[in-house]
mmCIF file as Biopython writes it, N, C-alpha, C and O atoms, coordinates in Angstrom:
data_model
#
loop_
_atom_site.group_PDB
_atom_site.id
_atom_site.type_symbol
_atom_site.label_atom_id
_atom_site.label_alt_id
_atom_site.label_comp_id
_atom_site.label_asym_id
_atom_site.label_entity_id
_atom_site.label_seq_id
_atom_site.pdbx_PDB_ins_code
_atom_site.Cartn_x
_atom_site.Cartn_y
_atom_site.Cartn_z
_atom_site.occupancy
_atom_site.B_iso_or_equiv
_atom_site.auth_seq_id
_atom_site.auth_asym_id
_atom_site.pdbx_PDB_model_num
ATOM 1   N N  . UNK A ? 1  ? 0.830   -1.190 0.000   1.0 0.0 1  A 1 
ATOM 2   C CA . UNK A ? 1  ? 0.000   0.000  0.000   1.0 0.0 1  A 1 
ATOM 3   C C  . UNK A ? 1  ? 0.875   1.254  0.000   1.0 0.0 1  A 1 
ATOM 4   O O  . UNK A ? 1  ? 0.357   2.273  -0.458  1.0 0.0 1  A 1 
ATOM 5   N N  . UNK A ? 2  ? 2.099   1.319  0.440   1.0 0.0 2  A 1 
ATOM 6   C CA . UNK A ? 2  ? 2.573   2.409  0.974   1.0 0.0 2  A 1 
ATOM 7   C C  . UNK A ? 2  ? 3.644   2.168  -0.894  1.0 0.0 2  A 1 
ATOM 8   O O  . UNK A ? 2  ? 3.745   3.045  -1.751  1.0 0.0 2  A 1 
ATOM 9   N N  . UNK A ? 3  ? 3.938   1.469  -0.930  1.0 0.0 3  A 1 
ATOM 10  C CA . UNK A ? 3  ? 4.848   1.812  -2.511  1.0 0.0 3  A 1 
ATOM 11  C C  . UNK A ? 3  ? 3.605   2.303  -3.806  1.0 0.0 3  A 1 
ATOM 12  O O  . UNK A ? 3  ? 4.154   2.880  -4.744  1.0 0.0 3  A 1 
ATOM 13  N N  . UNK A ? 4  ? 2.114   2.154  -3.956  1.0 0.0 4  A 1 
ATOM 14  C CA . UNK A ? 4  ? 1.294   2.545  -4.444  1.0 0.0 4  A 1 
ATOM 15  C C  . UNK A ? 4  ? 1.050   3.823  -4.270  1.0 0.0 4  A 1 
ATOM 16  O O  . UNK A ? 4  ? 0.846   4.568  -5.228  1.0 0.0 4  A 1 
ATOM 17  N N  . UNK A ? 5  ? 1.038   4.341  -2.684  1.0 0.0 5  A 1 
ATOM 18  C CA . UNK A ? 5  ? 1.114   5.719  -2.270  1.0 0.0 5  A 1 
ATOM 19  C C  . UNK A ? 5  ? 2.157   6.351  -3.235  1.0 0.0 5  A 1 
ATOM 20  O O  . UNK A ? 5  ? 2.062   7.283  -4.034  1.0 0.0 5  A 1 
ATOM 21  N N  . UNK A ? 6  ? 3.193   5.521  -2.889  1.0 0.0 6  A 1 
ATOM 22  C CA . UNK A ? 6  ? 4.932   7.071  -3.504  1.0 0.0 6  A 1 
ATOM 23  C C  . UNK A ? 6  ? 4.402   6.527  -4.549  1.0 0.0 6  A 1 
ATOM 24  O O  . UNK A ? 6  ? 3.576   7.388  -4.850  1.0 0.0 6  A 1 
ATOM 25  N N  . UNK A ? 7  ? 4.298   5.709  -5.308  1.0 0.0 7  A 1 
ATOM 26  C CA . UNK A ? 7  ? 3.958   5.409  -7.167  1.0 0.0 7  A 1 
ATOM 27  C C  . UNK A ? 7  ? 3.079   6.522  -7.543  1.0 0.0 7  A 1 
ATOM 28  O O  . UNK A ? 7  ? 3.323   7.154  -8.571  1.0 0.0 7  A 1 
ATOM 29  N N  . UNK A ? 8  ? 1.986   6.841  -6.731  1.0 0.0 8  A 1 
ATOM 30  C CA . UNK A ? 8  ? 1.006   7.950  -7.349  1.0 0.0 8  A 1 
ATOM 31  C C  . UNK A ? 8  ? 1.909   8.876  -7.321  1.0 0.0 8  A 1 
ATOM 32  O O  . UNK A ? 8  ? 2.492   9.222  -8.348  1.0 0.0 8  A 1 
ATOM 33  N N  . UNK A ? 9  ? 2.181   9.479  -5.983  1.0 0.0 9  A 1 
ATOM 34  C CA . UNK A ? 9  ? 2.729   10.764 -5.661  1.0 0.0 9  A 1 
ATOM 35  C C  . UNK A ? 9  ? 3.894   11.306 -6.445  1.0 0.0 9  A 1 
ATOM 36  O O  . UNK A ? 9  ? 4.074   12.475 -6.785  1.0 0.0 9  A 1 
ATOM 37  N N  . UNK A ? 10 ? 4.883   9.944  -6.744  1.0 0.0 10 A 1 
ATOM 38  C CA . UNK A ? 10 ? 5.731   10.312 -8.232  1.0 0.0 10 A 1 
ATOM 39  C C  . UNK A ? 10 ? 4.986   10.617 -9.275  1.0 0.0 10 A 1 
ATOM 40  O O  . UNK A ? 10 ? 5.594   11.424 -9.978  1.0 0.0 10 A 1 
ATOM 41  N N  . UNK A ? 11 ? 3.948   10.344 -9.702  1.0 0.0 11 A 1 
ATOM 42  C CA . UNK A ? 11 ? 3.279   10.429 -11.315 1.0 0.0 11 A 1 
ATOM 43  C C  . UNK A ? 11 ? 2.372   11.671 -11.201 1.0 0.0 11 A 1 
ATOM 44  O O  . UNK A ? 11 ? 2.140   12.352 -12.200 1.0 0.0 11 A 1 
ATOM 45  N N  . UNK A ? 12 ? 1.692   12.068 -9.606  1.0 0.0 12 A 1 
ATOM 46  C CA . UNK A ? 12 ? 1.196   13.292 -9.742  1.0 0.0 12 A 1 
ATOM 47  C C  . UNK A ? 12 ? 2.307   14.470 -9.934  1.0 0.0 12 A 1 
ATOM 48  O O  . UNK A ? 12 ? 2.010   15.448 -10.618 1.0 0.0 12 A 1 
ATOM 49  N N  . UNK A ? 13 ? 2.952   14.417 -9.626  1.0 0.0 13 A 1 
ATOM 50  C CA . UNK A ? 13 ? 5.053   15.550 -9.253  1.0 0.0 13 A 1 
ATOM 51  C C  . UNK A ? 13 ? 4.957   15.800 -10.518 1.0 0.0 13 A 1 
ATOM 52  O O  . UNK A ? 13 ? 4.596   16.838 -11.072 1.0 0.0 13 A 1 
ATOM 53  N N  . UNK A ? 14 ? 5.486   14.239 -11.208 1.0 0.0 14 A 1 
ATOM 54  C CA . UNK A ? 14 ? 6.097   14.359 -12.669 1.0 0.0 14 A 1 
ATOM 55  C C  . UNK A ? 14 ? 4.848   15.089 -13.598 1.0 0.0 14 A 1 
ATOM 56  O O  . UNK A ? 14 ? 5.212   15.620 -14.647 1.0 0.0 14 A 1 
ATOM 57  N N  . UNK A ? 15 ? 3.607   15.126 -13.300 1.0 0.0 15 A 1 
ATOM 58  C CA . UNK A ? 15 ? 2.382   15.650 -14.540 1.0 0.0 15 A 1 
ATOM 59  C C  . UNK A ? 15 ? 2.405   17.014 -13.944 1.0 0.0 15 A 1 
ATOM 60  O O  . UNK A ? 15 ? 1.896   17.953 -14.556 1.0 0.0 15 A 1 
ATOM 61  N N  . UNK A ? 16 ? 3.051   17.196 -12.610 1.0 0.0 16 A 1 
ATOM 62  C CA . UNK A ? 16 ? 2.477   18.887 -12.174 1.0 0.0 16 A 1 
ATOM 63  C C  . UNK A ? 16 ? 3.433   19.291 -13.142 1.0 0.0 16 A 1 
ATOM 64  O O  . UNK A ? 16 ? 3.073   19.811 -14.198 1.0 0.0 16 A 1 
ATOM 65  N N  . UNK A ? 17 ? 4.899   19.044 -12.798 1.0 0.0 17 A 1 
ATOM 66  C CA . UNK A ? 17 ? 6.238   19.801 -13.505 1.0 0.0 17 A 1 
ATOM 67  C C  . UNK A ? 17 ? 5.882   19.971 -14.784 1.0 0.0 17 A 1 
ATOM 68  O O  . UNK A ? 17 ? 6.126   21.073 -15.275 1.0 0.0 17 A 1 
ATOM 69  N N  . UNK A ? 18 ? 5.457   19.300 -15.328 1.0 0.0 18 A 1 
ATOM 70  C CA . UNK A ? 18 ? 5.109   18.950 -16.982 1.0 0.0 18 A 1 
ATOM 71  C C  . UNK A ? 18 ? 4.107   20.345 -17.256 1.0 0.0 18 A 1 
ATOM 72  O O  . UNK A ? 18 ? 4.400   21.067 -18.209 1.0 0.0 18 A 1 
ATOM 73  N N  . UNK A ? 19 ? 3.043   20.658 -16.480 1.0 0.0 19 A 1 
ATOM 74  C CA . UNK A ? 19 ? 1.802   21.720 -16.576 1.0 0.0 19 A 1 
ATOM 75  C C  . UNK A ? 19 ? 2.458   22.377 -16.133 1.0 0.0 19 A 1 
ATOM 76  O O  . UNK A ? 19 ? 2.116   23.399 -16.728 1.0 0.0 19 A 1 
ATOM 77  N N  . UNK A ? 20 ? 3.577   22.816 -15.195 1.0 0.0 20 A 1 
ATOM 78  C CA . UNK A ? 20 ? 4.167   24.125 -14.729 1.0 0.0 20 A 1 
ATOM 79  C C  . UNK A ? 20 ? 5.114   24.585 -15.699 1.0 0.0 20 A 1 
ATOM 80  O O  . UNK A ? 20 ? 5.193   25.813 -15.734 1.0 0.0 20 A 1 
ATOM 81  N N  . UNK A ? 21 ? 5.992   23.856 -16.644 1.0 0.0 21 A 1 
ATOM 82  C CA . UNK A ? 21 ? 6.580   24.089 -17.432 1.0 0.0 21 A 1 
ATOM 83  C C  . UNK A ? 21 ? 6.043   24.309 -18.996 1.0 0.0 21 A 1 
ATOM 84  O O  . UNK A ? 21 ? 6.817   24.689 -19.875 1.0 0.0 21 A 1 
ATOM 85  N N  . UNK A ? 22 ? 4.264   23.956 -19.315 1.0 0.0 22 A 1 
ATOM 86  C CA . UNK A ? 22 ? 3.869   24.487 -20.576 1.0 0.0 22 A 1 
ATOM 87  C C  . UNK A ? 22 ? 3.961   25.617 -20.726 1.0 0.0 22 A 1 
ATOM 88  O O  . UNK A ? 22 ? 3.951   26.318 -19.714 1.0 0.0 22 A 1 
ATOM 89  N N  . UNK A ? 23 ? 4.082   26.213 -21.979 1.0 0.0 23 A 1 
ATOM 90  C CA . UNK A ? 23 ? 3.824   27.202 -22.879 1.0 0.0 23 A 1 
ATOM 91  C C  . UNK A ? 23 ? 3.296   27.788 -23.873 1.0 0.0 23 A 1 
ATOM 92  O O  . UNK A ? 23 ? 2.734   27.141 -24.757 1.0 0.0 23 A 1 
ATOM 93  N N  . UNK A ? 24 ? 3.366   28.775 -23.888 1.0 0.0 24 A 1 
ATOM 94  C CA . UNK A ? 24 ? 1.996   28.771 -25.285 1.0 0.0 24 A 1 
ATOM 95  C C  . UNK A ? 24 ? 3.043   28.728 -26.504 1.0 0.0 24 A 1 
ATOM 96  O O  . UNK A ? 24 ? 2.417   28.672 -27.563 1.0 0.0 24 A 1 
ATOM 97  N N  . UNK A ? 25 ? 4.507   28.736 -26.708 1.0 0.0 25 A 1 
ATOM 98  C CA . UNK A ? 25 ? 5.063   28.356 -27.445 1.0 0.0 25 A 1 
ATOM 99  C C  . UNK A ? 25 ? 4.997   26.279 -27.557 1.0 0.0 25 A 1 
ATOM 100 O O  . UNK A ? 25 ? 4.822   25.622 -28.582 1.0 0.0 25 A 1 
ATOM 101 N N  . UNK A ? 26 ? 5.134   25.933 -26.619 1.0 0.0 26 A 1 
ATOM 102 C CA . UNK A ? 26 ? 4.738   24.439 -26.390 1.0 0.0 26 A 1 
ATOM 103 C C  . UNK A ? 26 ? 2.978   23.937 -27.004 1.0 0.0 26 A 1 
ATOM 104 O O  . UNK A ? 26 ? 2.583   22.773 -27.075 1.0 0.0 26 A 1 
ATOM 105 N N  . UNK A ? 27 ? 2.247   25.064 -27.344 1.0 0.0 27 A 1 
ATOM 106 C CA . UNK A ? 27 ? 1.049   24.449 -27.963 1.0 0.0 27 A 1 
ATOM 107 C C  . UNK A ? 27 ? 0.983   24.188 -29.219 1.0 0.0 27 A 1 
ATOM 108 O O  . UNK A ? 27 ? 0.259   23.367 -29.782 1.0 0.0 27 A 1 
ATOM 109 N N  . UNK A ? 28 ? 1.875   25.011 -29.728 1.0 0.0 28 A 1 
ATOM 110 C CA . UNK A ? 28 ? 2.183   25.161 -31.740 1.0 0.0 28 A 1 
ATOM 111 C C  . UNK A ? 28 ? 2.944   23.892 -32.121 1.0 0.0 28 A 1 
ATOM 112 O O  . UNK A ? 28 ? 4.104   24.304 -32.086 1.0 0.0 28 A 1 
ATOM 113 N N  . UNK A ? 29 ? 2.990   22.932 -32.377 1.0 0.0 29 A 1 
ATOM 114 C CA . UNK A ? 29 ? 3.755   21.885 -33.231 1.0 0.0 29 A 1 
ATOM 115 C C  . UNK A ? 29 ? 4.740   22.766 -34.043 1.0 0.0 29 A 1 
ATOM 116 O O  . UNK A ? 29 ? 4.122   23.375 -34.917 1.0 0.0 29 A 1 
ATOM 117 N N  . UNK A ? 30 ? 6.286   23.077 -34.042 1.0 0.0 30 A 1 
ATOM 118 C CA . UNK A ? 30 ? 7.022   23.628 -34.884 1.0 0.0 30 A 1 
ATOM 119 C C  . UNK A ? 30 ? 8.307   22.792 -35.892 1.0 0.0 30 A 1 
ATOM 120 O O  . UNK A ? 30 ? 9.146   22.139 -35.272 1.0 0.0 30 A 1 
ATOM 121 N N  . UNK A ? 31 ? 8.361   22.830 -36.830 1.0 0.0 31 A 1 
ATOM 122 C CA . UNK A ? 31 ? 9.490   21.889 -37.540 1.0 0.0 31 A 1 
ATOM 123 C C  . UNK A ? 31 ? 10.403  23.031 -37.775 1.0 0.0 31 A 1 
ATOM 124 O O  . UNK A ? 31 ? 10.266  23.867 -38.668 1.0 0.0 31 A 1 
ATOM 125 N N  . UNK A ? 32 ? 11.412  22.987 -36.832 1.0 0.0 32 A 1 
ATOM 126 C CA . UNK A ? 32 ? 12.316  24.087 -37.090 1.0 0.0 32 A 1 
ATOM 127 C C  . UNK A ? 32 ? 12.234  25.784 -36.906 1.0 0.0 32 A 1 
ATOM 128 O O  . UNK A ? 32 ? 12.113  26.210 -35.758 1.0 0.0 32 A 1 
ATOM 129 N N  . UNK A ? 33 ? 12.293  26.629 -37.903 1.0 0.0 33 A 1 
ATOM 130 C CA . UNK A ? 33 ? 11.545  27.797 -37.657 1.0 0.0 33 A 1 
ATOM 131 C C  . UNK A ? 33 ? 10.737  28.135 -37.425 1.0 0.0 33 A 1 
ATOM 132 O O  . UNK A ? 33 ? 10.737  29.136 -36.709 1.0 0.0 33 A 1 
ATOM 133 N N  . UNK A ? 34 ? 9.437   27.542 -37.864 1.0 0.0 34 A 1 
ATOM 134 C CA . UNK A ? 34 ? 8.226   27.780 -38.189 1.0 0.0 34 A 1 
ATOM 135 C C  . UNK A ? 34 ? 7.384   27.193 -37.646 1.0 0.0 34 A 1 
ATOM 136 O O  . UNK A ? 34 ? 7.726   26.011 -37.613 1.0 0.0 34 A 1 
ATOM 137 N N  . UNK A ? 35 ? 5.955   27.411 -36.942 1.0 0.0 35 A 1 
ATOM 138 C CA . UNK A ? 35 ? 5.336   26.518 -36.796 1.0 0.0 35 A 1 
ATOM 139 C C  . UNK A ? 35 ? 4.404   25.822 -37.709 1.0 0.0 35 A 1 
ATOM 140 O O  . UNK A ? 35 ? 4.391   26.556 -38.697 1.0 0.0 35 A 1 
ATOM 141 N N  . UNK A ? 36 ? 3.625   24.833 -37.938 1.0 0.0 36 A 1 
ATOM 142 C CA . UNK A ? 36 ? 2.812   24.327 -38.777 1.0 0.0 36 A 1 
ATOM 143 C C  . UNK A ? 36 ? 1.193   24.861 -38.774 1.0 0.0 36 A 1 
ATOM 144 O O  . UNK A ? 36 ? 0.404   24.963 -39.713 1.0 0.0 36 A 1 
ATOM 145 N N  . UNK A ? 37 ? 1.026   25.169 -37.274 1.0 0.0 37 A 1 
ATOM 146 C CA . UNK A ? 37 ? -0.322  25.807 -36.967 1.0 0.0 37 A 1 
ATOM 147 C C  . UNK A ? 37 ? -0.969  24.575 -36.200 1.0 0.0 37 A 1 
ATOM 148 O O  . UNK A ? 37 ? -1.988  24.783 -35.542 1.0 0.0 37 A 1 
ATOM 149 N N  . UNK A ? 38 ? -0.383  23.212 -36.261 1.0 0.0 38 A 1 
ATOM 150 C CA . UNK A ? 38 ? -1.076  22.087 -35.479 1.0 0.0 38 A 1 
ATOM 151 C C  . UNK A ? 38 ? -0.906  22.088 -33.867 1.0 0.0 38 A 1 
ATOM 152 O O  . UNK A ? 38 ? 0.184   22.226 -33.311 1.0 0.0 38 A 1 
ATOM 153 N N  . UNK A ? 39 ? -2.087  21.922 -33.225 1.0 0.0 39 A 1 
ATOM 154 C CA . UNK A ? 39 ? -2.029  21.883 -31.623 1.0 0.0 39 A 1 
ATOM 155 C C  . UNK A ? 39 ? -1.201  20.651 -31.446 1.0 0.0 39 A 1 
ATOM 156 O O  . UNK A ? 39 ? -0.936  19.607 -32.042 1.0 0.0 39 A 1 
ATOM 157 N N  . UNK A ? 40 ? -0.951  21.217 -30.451 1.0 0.0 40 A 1 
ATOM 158 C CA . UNK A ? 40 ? -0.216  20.304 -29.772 1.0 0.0 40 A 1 
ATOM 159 C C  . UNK A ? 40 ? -0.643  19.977 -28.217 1.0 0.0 40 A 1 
ATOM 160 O O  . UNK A ? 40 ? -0.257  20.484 -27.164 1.0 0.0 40 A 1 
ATOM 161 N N  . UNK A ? 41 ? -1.683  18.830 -28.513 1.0 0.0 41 A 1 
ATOM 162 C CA . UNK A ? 41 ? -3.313  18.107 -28.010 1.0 0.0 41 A 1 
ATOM 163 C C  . UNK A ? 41 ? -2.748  17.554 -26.390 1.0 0.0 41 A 1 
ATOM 164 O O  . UNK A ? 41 ? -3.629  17.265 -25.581 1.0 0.0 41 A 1 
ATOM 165 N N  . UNK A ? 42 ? -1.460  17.439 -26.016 1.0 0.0 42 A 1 
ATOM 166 C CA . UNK A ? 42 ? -1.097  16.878 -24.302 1.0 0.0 42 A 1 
ATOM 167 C C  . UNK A ? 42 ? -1.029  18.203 -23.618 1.0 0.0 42 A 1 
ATOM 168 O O  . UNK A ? 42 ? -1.820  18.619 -22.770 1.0 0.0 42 A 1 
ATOM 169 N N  . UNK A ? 43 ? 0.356   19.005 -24.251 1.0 0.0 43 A 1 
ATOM 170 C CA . UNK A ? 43 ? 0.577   20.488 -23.804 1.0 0.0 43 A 1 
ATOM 171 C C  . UNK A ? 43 ? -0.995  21.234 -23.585 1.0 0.0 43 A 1 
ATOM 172 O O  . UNK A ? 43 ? -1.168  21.864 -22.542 1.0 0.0 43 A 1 
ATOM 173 N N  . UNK A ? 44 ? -2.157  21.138 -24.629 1.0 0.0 44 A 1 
ATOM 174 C CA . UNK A ? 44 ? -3.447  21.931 -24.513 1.0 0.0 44 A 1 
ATOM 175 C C  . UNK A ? 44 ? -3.839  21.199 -23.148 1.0 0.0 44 A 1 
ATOM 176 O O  . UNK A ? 44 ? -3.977  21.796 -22.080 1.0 0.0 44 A 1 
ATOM 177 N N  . UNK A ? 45 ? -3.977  20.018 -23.304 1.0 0.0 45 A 1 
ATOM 178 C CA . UNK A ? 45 ? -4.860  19.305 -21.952 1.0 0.0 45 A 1 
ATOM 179 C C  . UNK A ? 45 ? -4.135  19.901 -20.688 1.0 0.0 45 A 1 
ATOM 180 O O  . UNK A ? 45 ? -4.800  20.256 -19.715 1.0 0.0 45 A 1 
ATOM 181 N N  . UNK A ? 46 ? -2.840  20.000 -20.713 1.0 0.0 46 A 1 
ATOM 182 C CA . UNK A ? 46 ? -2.094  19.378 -19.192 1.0 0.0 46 A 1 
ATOM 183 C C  . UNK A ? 46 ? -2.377  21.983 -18.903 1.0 0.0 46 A 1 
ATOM 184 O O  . UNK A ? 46 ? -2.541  22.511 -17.804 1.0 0.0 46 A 1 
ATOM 185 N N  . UNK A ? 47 ? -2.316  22.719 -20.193 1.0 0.0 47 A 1 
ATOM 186 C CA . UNK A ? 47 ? -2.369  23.594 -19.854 1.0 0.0 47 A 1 
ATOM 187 C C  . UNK A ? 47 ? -3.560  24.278 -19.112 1.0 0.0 47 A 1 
ATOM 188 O O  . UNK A ? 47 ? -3.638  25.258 -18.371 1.0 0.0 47 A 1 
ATOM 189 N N  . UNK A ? 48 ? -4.638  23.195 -19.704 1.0 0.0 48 A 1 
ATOM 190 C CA . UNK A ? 48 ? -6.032  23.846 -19.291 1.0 0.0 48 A 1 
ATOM 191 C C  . UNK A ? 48 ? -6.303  22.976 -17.775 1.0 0.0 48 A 1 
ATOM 192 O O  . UNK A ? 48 ? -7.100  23.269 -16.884 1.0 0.0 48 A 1 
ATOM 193 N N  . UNK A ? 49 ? -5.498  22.005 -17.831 1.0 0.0 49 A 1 
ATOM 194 C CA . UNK A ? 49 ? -5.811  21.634 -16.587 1.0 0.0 49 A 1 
ATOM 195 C C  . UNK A ? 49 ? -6.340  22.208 -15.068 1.0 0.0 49 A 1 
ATOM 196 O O  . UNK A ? 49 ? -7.227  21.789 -14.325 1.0 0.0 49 A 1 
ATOM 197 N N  . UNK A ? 50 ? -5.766  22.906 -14.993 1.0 0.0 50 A 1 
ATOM 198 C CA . UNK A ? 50 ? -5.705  24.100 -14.219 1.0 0.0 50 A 1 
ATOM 199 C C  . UNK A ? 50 ? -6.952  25.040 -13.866 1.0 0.0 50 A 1 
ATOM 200 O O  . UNK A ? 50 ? -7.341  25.604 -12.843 1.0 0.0 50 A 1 
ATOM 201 N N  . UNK A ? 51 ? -7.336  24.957 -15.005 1.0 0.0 51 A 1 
ATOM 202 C CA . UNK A ? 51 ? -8.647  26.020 -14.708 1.0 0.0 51 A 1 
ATOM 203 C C  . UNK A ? 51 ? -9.994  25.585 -14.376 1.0 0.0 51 A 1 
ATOM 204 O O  . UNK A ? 51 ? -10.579 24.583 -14.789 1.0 0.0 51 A 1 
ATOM 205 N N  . UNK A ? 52 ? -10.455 26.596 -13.467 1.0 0.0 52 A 1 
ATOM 206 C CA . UNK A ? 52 ? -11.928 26.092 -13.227 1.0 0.0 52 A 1 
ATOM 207 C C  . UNK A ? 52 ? -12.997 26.154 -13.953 1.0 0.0 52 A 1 
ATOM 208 O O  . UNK A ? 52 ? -13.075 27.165 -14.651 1.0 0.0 52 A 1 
ATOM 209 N N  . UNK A ? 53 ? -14.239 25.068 -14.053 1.0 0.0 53 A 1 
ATOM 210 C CA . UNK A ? 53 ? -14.558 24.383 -15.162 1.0 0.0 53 A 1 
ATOM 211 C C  . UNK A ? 53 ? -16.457 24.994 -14.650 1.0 0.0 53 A 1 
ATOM 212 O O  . UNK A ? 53 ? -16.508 25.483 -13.522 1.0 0.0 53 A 1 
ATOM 213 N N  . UNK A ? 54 ? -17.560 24.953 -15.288 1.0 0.0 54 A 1 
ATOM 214 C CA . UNK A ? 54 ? -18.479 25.290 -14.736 1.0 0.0 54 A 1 
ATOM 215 C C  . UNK A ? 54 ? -19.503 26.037 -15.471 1.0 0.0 54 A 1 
ATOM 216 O O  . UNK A ? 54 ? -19.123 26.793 -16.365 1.0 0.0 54 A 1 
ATOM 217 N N  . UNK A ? 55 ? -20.704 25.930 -15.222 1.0 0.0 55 A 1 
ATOM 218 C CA . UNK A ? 55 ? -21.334 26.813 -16.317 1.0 0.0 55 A 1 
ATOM 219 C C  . UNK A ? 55 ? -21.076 28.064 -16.456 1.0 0.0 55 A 1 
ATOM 220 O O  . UNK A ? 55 ? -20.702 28.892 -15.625 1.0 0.0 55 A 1 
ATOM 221 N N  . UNK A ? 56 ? -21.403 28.200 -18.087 1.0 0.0 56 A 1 
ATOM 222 C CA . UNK A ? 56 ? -21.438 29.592 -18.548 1.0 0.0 56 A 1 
ATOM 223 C C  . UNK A ? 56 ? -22.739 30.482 -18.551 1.0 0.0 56 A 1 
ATOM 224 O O  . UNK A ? 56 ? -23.844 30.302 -19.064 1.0 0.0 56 A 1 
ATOM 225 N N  . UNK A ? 57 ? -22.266 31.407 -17.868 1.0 0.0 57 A 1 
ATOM 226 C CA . UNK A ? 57 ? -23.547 32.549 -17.824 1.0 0.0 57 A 1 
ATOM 227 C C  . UNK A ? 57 ? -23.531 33.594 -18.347 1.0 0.0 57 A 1 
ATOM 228 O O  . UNK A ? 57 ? -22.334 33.852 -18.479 1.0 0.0 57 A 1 
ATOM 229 N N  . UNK A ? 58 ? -24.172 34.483 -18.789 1.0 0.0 58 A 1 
ATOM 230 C CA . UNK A ? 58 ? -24.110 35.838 -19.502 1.0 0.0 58 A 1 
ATOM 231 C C  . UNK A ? 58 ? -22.801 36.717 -19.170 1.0 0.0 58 A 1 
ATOM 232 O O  . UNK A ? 58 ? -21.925 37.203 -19.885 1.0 0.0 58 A 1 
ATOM 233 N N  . UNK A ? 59 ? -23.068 36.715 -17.619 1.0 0.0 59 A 1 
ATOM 234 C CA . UNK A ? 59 ? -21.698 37.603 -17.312 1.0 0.0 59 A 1 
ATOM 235 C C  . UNK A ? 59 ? -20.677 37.062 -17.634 1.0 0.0 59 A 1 
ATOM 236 O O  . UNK A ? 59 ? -19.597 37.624 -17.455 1.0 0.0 59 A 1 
#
């Protein structure tokens, strides 16, 4: 039970660092100079992660 504990607690660490370190340069797929214009679909997830989720109202 207790090596399942640190097993999560490593894999939650390693996905925070990962979302603390996106960028909105990290969302563009780039080959070199340029980007292509394609998302880049883990970086979007792990960036929006973060935010709070909930209905939309007028205001």
């Amino acid at each position: 039970m207790k090596r399942i504990f640190l097993c999560s607690l490593c894999l939650l660490l390693f996905a925070a660092s990962i979302w603390a370190n996106a960028s909105d340069q990290d969302l563009l797929i780039s080959d070199g100079e340029s980007s292509s214009g394609e998302v880049n679909e883990t970086a979007l997830v792990l960036a929006l992660a973060g935010e709070p989720s909930g209905e939309l109202t007028q205001s």
